[in-house]
DOVO-301720 format. One record per atom (N, C-alpha, C, O): residue in three letters; z, y, x. Coordinates in pm, whole numbers, plus 50000, padded with zeros to 5 digits. Example, Ala and Ser with C-alpha at 12.3 -4.5 7.8 and 13.67 -1.06 7.14 Angstrom:
2
ALA507804943151319;ALA507804955051230;ALA507804967051320;ALA508464966851424;SER507084977551285;SER507144989451367;SER507875000351290;SER508045011451341;
***
This chain:
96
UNK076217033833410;UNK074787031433406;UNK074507018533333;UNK074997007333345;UNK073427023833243;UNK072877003733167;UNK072376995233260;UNK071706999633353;UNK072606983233247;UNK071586974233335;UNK070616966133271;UNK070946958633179;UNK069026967333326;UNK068446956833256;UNK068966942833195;UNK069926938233257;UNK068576935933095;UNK069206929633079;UNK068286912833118;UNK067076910333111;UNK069266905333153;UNK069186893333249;UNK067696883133175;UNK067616877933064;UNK066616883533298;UNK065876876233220;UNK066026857933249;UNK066166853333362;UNK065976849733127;UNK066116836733089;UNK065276831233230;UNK064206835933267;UNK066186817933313;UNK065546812133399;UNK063986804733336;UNK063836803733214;UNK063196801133406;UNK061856794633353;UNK062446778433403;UNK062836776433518;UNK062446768233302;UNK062486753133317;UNK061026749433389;UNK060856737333374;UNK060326753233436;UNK059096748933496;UNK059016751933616;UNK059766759733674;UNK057926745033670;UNK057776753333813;UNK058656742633930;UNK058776731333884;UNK059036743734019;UNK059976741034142;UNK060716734434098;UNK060816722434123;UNK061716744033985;UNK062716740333924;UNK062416726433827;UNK063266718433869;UNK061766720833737;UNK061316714633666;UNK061366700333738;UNK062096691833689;UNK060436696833877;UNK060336688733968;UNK062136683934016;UNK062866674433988;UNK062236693734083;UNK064046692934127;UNK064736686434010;UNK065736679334025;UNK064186689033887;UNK065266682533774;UNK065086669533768;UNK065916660433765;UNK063426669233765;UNK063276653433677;UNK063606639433868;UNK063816627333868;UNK063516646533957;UNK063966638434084;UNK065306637334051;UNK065796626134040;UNK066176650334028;UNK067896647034002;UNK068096637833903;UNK069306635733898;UNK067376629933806;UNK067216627433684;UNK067086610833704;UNK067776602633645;UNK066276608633782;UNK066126599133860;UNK067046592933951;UNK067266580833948;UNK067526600134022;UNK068446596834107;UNK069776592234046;UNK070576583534080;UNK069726601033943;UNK071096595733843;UNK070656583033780;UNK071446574233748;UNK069566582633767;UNK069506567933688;UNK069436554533737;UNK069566543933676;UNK069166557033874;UNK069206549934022;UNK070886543934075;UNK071396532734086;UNK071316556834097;UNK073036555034062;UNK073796549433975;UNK074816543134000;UNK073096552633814;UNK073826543333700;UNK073216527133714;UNK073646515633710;UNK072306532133727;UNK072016510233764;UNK072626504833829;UNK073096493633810;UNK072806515533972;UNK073646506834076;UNK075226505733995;UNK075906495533995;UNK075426512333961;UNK076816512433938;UNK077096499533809;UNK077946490633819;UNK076156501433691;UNK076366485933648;UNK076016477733692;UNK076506467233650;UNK075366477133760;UNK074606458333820;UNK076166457333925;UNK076686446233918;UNK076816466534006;UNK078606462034061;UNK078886458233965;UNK078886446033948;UNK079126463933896;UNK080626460233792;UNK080156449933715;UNK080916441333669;UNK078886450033694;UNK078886429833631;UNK079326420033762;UNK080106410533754;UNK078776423633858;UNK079146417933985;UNK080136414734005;UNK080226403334051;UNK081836425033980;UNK082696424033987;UNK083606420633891;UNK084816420133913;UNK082966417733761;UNK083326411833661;UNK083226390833664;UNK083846380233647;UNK082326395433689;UNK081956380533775;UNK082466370333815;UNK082746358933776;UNK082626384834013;UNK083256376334066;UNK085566375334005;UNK086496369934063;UNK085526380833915;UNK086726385433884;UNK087216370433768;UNK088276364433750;UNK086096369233721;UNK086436351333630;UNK086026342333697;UNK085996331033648;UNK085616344533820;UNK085316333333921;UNK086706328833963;UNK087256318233932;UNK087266339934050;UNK088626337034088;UNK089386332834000;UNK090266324234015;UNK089086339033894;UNK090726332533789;UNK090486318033781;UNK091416310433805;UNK089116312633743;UNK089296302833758;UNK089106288133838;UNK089096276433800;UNK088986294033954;UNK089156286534019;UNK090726290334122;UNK090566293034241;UNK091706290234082;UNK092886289234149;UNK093686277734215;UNK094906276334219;UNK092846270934258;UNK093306258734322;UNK093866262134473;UNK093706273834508;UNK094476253734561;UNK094866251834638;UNK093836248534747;UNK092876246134673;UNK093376246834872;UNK092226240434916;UNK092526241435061;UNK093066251535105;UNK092236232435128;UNK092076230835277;UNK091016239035352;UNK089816236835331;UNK091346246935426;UNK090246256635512;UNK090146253135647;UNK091016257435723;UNK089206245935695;UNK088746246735879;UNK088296256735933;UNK087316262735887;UNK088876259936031;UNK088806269536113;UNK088156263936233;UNK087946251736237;UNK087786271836335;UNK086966264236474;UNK088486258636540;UNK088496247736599;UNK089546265436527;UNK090866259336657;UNK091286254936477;UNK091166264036394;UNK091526247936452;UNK092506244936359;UNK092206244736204;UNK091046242436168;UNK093136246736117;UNK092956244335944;UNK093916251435907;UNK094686256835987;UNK094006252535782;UNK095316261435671;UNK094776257435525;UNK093626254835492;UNK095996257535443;UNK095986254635310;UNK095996266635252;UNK097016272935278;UNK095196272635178;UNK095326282335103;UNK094866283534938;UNK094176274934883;UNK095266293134887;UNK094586293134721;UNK093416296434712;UNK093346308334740;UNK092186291234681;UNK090526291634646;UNK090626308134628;UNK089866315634688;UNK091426311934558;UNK091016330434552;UNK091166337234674;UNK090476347034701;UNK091976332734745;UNK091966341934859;UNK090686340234999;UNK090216347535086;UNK090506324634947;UNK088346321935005;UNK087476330934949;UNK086936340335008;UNK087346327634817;UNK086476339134801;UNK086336351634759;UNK085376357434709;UNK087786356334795;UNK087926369134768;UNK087556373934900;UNK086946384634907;UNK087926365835035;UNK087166368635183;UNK085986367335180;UNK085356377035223;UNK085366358035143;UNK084016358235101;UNK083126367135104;UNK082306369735192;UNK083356373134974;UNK082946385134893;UNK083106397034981;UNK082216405534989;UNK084276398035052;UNK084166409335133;UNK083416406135258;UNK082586414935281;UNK083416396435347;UNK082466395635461;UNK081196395335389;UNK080226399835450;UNK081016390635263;UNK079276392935212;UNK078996410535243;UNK078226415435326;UNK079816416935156;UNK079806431735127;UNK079766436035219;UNK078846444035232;UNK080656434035336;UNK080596444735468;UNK079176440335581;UNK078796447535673;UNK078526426235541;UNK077566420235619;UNK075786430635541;UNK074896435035614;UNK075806431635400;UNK075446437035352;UNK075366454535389;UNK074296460435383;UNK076596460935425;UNK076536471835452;UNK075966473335618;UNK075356483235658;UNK076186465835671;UNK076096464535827;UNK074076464735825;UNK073446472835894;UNK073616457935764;UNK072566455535763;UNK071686470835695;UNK070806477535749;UNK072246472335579;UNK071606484335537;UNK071776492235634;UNK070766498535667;UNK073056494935712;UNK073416510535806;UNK072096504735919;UNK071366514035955;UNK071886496935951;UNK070746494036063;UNK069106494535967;UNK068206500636024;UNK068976491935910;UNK067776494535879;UNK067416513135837;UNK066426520435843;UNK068736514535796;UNK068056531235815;UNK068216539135937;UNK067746550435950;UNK069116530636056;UNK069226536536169;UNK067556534036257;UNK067056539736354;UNK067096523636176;UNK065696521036268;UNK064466527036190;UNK063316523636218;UNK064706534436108;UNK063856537135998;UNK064116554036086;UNK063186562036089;UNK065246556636140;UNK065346572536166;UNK064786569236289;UNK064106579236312;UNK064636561636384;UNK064426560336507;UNK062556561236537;UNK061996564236642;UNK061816557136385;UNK060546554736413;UNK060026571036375;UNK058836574136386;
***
């Protein structure tokens, strides 16, 4: 048996909306994704150059360590303090 043959989707309509939001969202994503990586470019000639040695106080005590491994902790308690905060503002944003 023949089968009609397949008619061409329409770019308008429902479909059209759904695109130009996906469209968006990607471009939302590519920003985020370069504005990191300058970030991490950054902080990446920060460390190199500052490789010094440095005294760290602690509340019980001190340690000598290399400046990269400060603010390479740094950077991560920023990042995870950062994520902590976003996961709560949309947990109170679902709550209202």
């Amino acid at each position: 048996m023949a089968q009609a043959p397949e008619q061409p989707k329409s770019t308008t309509g429902t479909t059209g909306t759904s695109r130009s939001a996906a469209k968006k969202r990607d471009a939302r994503e590519i920003g985020r994704l370069v504005i990191g990586a300058i970030g991490l470019v950054l902080l990446i000639a920060f460390v190199v150059g500052n490789s010094n040695d440095v005294k760290v106080n602690y509340i019980f005590g001190h340690a000598t360590t290399s400046l990269i491994w400060v603010i390479l902790a740094a950077a991560l308690l920023g990042v995870l303090v950062d994520r902590l905060i976003i996961a709560l503002g949309k947990r109170r944003k679902k709550q209202r």
